[in-house]
PDB file with SEQRES, HELIX, SHEET and CRYST1 records, atoms N, CA, C and O in Angstrom:
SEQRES   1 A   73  UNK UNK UNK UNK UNK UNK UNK UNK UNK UNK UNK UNK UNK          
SEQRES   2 A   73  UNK UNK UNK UNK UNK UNK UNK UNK UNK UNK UNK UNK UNK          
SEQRES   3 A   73  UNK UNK UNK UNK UNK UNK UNK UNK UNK UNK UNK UNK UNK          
SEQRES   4 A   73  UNK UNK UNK UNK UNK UNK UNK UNK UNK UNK UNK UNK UNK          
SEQRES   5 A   73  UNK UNK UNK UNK UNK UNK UNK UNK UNK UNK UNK UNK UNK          
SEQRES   6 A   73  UNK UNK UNK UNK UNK UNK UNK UNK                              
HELIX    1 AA1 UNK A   21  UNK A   35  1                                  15    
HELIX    2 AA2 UNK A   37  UNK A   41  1                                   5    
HELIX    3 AA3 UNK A   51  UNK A   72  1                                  22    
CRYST1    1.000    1.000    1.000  90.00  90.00  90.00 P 1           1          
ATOM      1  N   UNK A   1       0.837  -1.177   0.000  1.00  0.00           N  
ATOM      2  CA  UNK A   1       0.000   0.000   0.000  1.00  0.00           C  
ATOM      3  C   UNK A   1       0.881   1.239   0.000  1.00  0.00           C  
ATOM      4  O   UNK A   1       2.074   1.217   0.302  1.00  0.00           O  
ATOM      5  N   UNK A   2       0.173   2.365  -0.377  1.00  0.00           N  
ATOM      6  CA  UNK A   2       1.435   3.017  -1.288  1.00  0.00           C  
ATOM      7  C   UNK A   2       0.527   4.727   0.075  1.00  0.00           C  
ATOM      8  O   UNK A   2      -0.593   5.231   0.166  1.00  0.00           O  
ATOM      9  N   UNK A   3       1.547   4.891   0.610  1.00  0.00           N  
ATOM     10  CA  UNK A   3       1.583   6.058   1.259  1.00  0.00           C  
ATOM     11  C   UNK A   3       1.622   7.587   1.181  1.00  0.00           C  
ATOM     12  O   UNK A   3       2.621   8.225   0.849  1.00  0.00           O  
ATOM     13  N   UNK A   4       0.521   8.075   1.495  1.00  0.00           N  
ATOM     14  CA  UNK A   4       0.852   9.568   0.539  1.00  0.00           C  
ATOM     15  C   UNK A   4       2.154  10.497   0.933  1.00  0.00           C  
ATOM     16  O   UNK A   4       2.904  10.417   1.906  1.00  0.00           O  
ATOM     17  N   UNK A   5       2.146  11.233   0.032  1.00  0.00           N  
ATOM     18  CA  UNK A   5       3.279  12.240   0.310  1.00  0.00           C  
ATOM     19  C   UNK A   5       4.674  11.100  -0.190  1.00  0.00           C  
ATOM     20  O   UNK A   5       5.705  11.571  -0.670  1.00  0.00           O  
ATOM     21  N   UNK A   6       4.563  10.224  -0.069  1.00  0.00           N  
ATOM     22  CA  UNK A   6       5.956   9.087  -0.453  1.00  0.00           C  
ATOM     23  C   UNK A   6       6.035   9.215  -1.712  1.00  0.00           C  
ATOM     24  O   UNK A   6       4.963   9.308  -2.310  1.00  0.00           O  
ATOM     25  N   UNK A   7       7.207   9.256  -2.443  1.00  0.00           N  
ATOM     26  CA  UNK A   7       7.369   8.771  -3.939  1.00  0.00           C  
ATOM     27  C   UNK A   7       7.315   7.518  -4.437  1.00  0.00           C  
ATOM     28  O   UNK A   7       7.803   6.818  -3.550  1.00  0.00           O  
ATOM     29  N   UNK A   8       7.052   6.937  -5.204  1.00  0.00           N  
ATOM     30  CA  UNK A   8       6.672   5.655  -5.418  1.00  0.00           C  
ATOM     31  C   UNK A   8       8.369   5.483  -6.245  1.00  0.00           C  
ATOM     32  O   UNK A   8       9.073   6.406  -6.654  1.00  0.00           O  
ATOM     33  N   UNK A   9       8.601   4.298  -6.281  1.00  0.00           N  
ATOM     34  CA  UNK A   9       9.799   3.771  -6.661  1.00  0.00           C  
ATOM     35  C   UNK A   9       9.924   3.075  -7.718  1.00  0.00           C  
ATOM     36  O   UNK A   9       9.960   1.867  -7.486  1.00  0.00           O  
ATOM     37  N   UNK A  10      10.016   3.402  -8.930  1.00  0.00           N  
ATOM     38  CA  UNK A  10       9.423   2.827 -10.232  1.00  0.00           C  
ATOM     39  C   UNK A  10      11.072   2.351 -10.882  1.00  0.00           C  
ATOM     40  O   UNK A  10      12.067   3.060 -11.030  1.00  0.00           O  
ATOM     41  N   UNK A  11      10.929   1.315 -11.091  1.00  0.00           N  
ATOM     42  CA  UNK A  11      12.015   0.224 -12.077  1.00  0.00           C  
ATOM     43  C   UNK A  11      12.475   0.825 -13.030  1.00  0.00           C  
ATOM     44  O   UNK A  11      11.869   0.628 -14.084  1.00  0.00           O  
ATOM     45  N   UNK A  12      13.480   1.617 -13.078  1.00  0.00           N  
ATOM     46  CA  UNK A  12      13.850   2.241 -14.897  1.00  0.00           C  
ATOM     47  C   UNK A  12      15.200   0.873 -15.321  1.00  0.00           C  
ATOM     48  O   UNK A  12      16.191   0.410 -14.758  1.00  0.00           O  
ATOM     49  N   UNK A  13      14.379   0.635 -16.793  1.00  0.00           N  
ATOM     50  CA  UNK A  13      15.330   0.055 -17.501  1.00  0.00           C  
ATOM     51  C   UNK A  13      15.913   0.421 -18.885  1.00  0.00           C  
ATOM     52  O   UNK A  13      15.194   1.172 -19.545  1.00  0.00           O  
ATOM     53  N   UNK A  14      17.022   0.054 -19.425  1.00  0.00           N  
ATOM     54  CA  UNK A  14      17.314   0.658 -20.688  1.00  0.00           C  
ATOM     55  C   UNK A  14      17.967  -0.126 -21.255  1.00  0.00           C  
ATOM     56  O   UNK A  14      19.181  -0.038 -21.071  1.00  0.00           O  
ATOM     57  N   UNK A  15      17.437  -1.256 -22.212  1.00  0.00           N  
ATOM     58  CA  UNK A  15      18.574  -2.019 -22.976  1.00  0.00           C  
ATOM     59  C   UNK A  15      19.145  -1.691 -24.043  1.00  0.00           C  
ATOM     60  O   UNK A  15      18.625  -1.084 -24.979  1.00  0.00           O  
ATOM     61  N   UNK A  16      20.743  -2.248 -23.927  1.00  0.00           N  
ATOM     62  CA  UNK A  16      21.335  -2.035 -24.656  1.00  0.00           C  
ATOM     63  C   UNK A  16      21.792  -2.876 -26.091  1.00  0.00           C  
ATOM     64  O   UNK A  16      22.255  -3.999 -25.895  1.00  0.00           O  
ATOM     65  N   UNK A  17      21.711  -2.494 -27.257  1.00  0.00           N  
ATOM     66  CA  UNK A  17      22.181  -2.921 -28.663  1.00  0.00           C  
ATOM     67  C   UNK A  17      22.843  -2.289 -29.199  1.00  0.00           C  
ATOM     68  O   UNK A  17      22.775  -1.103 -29.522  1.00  0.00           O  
ATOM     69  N   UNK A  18      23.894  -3.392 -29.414  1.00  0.00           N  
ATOM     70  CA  UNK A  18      24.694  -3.383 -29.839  1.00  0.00           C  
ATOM     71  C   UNK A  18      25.934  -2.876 -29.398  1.00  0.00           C  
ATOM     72  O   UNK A  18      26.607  -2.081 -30.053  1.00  0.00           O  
ATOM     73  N   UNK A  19      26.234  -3.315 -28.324  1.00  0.00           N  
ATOM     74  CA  UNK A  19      27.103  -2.718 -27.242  1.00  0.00           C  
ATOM     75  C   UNK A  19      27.051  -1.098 -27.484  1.00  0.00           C  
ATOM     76  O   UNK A  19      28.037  -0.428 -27.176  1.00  0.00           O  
ATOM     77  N   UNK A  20      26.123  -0.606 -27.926  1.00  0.00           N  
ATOM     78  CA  UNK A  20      26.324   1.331 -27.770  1.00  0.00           C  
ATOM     79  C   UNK A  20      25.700   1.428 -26.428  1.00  0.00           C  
ATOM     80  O   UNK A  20      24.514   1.203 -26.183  1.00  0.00           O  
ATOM     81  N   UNK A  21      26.691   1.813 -25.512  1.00  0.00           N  
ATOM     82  CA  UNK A  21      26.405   1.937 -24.417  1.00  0.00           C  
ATOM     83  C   UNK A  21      26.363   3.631 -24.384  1.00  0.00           C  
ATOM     84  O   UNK A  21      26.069   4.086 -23.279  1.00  0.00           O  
ATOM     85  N   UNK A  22      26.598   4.540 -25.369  1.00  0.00           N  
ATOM     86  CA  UNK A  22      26.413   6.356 -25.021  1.00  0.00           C  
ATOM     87  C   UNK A  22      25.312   6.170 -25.248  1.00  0.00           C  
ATOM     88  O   UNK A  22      24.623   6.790 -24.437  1.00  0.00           O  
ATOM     89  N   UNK A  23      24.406   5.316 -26.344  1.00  0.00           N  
ATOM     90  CA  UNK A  23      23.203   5.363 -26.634  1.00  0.00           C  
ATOM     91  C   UNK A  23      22.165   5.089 -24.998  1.00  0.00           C  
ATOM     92  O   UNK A  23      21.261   5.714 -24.444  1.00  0.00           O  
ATOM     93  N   UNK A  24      22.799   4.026 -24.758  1.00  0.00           N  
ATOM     94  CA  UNK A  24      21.987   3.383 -23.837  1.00  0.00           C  
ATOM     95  C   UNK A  24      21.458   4.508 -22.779  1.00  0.00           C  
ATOM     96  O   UNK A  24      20.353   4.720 -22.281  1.00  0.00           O  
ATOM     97  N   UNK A  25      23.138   5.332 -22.614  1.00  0.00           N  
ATOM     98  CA  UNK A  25      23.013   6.109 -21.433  1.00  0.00           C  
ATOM     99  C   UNK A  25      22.418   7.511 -21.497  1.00  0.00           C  
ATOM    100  O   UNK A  25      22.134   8.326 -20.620  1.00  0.00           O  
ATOM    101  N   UNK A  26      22.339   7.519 -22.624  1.00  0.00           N  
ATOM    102  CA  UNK A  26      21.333   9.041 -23.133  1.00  0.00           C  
ATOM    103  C   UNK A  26      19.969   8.508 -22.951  1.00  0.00           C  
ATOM    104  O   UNK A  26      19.143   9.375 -22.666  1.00  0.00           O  
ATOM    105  N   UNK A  27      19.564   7.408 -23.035  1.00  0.00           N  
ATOM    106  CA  UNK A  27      18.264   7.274 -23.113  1.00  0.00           C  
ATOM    107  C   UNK A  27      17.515   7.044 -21.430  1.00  0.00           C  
ATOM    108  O   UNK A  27      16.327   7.140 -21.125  1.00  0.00           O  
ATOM    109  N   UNK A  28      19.059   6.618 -20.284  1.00  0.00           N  
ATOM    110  CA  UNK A  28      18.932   6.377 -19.156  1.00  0.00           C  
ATOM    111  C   UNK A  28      18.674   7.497 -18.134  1.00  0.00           C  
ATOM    112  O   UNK A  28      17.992   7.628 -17.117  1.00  0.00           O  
ATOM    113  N   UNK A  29      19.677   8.378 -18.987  1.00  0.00           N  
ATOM    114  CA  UNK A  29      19.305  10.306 -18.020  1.00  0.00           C  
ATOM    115  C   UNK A  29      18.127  10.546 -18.581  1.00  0.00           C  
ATOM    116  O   UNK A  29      17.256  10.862 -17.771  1.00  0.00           O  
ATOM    117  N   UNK A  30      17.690  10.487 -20.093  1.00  0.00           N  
ATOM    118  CA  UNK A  30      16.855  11.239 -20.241  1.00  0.00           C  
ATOM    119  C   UNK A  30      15.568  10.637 -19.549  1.00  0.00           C  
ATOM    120  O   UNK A  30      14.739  11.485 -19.218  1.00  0.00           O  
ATOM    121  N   UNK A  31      15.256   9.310 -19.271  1.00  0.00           N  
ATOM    122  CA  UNK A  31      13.993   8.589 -18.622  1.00  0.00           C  
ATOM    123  C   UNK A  31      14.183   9.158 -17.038  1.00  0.00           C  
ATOM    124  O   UNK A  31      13.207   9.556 -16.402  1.00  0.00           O  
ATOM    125  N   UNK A  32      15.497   9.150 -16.499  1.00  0.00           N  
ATOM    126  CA  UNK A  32      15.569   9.931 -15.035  1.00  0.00           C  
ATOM    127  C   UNK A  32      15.343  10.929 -15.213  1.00  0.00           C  
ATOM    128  O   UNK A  32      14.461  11.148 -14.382  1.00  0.00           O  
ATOM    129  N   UNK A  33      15.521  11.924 -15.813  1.00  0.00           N  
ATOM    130  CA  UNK A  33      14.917  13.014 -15.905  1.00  0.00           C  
ATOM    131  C   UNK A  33      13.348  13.459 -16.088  1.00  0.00           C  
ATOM    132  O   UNK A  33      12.791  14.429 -15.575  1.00  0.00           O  
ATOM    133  N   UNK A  34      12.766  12.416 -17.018  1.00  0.00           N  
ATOM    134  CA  UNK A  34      11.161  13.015 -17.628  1.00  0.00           C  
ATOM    135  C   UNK A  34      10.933  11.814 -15.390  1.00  0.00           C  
ATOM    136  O   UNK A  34       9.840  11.909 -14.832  1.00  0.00           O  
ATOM    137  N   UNK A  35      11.779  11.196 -14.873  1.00  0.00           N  
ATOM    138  CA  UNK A  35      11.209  10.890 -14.219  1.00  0.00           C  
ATOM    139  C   UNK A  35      11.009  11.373 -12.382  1.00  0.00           C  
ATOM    140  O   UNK A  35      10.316  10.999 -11.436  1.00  0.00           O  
ATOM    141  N   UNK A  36      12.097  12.424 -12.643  1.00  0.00           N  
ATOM    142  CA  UNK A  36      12.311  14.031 -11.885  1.00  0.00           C  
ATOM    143  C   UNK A  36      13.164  13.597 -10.600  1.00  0.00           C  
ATOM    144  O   UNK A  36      13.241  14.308  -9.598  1.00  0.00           O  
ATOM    145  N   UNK A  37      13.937  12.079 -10.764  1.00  0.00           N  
ATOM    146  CA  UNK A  37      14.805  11.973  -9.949  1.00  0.00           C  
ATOM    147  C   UNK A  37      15.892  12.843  -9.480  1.00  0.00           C  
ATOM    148  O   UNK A  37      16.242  13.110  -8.331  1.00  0.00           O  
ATOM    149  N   UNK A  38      16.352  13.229 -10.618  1.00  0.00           N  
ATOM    150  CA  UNK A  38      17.136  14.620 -10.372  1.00  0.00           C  
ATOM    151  C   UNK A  38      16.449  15.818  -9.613  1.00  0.00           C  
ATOM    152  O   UNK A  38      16.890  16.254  -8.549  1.00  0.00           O  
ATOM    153  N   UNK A  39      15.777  16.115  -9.995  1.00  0.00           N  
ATOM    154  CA  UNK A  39      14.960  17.609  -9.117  1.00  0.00           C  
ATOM    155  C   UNK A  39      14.393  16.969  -7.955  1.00  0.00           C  
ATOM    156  O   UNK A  39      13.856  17.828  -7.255  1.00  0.00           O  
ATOM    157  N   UNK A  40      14.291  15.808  -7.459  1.00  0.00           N  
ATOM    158  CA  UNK A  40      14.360  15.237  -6.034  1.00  0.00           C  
ATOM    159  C   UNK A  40      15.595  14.919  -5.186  1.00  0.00           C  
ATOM    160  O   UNK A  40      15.604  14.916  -3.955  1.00  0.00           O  
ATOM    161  N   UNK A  41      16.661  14.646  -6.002  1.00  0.00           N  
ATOM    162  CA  UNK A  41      17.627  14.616  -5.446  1.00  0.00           C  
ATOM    163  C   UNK A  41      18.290  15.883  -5.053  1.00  0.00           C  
ATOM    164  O   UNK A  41      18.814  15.921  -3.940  1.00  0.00           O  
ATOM    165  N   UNK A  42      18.346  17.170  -6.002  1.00  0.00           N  
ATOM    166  CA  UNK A  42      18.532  18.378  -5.682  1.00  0.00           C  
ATOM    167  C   UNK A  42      17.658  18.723  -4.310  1.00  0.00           C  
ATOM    168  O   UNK A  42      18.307  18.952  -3.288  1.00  0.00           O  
ATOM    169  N   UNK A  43      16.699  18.753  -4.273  1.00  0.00           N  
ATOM    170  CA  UNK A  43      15.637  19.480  -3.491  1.00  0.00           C  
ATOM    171  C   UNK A  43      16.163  18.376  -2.015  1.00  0.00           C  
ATOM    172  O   UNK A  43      15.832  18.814  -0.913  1.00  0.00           O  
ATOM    173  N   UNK A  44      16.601  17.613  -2.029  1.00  0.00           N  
ATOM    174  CA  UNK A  44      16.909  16.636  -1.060  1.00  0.00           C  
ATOM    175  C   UNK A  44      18.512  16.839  -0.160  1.00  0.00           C  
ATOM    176  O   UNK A  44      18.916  16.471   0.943  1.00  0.00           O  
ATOM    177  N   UNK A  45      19.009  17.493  -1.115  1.00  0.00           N  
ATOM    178  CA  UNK A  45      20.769  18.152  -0.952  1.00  0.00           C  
ATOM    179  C   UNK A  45      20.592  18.639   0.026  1.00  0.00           C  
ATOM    180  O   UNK A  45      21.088  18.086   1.008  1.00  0.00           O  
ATOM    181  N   UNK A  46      19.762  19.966   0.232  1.00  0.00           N  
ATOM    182  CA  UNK A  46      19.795  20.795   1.192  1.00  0.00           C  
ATOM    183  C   UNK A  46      18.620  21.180   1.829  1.00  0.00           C  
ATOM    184  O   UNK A  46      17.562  21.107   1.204  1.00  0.00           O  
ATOM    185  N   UNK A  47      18.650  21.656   3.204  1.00  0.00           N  
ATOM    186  CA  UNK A  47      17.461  21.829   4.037  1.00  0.00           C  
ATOM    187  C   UNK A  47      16.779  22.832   3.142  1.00  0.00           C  
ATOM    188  O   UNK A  47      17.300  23.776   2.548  1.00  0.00           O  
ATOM    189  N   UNK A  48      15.391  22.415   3.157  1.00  0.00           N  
ATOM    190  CA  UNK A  48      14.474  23.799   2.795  1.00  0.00           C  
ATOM    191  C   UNK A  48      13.524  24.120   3.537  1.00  0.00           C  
ATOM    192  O   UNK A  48      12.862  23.142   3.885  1.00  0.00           O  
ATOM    193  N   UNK A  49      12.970  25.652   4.158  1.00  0.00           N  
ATOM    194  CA  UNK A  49      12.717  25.848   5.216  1.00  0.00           C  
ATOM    195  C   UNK A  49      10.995  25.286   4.920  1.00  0.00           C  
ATOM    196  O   UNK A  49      10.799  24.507   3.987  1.00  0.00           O  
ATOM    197  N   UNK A  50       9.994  25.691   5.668  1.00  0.00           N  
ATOM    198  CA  UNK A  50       8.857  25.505   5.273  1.00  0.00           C  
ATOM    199  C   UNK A  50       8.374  26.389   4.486  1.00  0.00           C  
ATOM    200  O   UNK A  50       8.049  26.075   3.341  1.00  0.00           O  
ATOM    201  N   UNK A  51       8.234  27.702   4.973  1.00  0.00           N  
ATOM    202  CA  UNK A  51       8.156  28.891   3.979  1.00  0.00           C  
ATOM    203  C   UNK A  51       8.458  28.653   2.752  1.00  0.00           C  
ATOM    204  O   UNK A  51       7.439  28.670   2.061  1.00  0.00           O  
ATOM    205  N   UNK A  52       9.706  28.368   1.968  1.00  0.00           N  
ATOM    206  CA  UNK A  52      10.423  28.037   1.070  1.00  0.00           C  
ATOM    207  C   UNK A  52       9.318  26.788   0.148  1.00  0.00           C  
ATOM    208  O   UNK A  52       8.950  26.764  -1.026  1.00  0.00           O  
ATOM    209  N   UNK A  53       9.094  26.013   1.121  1.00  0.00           N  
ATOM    210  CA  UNK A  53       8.734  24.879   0.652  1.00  0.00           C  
ATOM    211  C   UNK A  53       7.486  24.817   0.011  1.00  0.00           C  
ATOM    212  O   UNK A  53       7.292  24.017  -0.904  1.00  0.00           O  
ATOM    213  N   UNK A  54       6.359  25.829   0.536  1.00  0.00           N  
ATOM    214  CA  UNK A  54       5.338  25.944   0.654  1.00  0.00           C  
ATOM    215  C   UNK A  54       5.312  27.035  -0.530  1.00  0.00           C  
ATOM    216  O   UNK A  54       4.541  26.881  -1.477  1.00  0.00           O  
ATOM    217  N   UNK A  55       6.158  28.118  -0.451  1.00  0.00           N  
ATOM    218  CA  UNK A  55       6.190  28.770  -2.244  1.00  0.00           C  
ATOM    219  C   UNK A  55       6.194  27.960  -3.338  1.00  0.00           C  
ATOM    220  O   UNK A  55       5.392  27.980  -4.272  1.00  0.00           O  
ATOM    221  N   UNK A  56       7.416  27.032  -3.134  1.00  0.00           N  
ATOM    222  CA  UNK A  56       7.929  26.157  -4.618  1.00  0.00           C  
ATOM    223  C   UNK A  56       6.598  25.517  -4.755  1.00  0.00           C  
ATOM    224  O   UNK A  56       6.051  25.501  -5.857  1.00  0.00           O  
ATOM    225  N   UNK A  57       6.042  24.989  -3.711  1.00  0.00           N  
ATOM    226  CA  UNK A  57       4.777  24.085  -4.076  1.00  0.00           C  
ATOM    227  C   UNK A  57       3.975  24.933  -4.682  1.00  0.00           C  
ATOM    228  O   UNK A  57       3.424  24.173  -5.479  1.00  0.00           O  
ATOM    229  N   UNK A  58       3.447  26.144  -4.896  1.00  0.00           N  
ATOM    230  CA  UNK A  58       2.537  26.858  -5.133  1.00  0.00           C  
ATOM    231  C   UNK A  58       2.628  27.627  -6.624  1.00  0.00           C  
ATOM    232  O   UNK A  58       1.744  28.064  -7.360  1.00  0.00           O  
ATOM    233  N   UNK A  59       4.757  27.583  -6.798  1.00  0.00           N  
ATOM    234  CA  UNK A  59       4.886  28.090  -7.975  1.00  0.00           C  
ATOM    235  C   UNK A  59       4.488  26.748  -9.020  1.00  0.00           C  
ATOM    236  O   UNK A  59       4.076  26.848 -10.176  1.00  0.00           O  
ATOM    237  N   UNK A  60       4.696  25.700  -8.387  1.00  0.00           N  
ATOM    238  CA  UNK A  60       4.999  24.129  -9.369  1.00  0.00           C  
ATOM    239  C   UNK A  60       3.252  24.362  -9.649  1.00  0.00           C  
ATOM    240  O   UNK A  60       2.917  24.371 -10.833  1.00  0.00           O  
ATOM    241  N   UNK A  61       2.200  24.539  -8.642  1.00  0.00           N  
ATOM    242  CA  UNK A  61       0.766  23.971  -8.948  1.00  0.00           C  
ATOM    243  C   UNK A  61       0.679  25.607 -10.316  1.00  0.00           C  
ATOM    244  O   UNK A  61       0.783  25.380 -11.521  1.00  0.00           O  
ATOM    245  N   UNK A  62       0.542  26.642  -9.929  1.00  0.00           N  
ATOM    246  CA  UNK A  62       0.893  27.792 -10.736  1.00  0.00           C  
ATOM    247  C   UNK A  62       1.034  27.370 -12.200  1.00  0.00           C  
ATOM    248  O   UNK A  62       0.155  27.571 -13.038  1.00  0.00           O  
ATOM    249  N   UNK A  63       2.315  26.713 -12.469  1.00  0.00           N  
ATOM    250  CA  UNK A  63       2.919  26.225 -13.762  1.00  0.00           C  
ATOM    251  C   UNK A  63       2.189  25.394 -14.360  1.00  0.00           C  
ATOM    252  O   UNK A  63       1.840  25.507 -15.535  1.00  0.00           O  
ATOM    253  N   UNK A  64       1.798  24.205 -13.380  1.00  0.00           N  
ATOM    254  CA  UNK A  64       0.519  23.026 -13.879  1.00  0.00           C  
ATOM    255  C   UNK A  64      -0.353  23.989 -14.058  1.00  0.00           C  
ATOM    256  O   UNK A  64      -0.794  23.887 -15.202  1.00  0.00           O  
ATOM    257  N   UNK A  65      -0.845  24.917 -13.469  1.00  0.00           N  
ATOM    258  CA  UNK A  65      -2.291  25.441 -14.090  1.00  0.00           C  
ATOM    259  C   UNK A  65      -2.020  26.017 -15.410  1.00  0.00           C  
ATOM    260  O   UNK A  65      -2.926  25.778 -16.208  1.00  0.00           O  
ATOM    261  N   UNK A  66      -1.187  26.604 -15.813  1.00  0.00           N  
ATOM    262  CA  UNK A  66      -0.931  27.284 -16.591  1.00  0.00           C  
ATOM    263  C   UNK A  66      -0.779  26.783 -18.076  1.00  0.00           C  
ATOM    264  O   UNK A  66      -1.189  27.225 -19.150  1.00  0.00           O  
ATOM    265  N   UNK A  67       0.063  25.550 -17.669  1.00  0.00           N  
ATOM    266  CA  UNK A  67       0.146  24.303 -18.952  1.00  0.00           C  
ATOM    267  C   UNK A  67      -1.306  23.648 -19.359  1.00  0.00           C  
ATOM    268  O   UNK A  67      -1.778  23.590 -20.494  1.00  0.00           O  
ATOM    269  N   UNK A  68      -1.783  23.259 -18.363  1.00  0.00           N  
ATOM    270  CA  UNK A  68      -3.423  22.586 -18.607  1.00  0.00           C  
ATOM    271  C   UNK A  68      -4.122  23.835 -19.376  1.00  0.00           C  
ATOM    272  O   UNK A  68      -4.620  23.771 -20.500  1.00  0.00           O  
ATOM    273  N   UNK A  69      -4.062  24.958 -18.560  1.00  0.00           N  
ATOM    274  CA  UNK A  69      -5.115  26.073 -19.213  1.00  0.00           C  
ATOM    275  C   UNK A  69      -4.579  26.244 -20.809  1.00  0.00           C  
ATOM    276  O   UNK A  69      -5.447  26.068 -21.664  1.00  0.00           O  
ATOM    277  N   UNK A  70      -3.479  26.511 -21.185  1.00  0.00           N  
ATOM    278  CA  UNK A  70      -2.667  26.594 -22.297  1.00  0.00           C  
ATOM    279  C   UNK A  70      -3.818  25.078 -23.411  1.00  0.00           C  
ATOM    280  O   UNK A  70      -4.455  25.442 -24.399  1.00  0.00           O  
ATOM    281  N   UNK A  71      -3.823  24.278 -23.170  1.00  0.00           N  
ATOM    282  CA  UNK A  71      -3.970  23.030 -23.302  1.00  0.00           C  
ATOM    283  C   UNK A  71      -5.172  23.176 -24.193  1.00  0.00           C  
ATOM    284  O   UNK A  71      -5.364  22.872 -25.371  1.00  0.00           O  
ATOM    285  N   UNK A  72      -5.961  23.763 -23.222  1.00  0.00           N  
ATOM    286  CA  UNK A  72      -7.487  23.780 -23.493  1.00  0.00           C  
ATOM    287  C   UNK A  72      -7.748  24.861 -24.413  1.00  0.00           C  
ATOM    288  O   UNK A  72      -8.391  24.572 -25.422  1.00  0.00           O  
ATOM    289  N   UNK A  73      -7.446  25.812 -24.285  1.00  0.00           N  
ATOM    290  CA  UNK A  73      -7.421  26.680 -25.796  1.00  0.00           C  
ATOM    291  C   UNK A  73      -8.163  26.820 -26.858  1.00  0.00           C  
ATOM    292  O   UNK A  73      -7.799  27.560 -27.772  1.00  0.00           O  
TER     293      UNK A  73                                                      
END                                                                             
């Protein structure tokens, strides 16, 4: 059972052909990335206060509104 506020922990895989392993590994950041491990690991580096925390959340929902509204058009 999957707990709120927790990130869920999802399996990334990337096979490789033909021994191109730059291939492999471009395709490995770029799936960590669309999968925002990086911007969790940043945000995880260093303390962020609540204040702080409670903006970013508000600029991130902000941006989602903005993309959806864009959307609908």
């Amino acid at each position: 059972m999957e707990r709120r506020g927790r990130a869920s922990l999802k399996e990334i895989q990337v096979k490789v052909f033909d021994n191109d392993l730059e291939k492999a590994m471009r395709i490995l950041k770029k799936k960590i990335q669309n999968d925002g491990l990086f911007k969790r690991l940043k945000l995880k580096k260093n303390y962020e206060k609540p204040c702080e925390h409670k903006r970013r959340k508000q600029r991130e929902a902000l941006r989602r509104r903005r993309i959806t509204a864009s959307r609908y058009r």
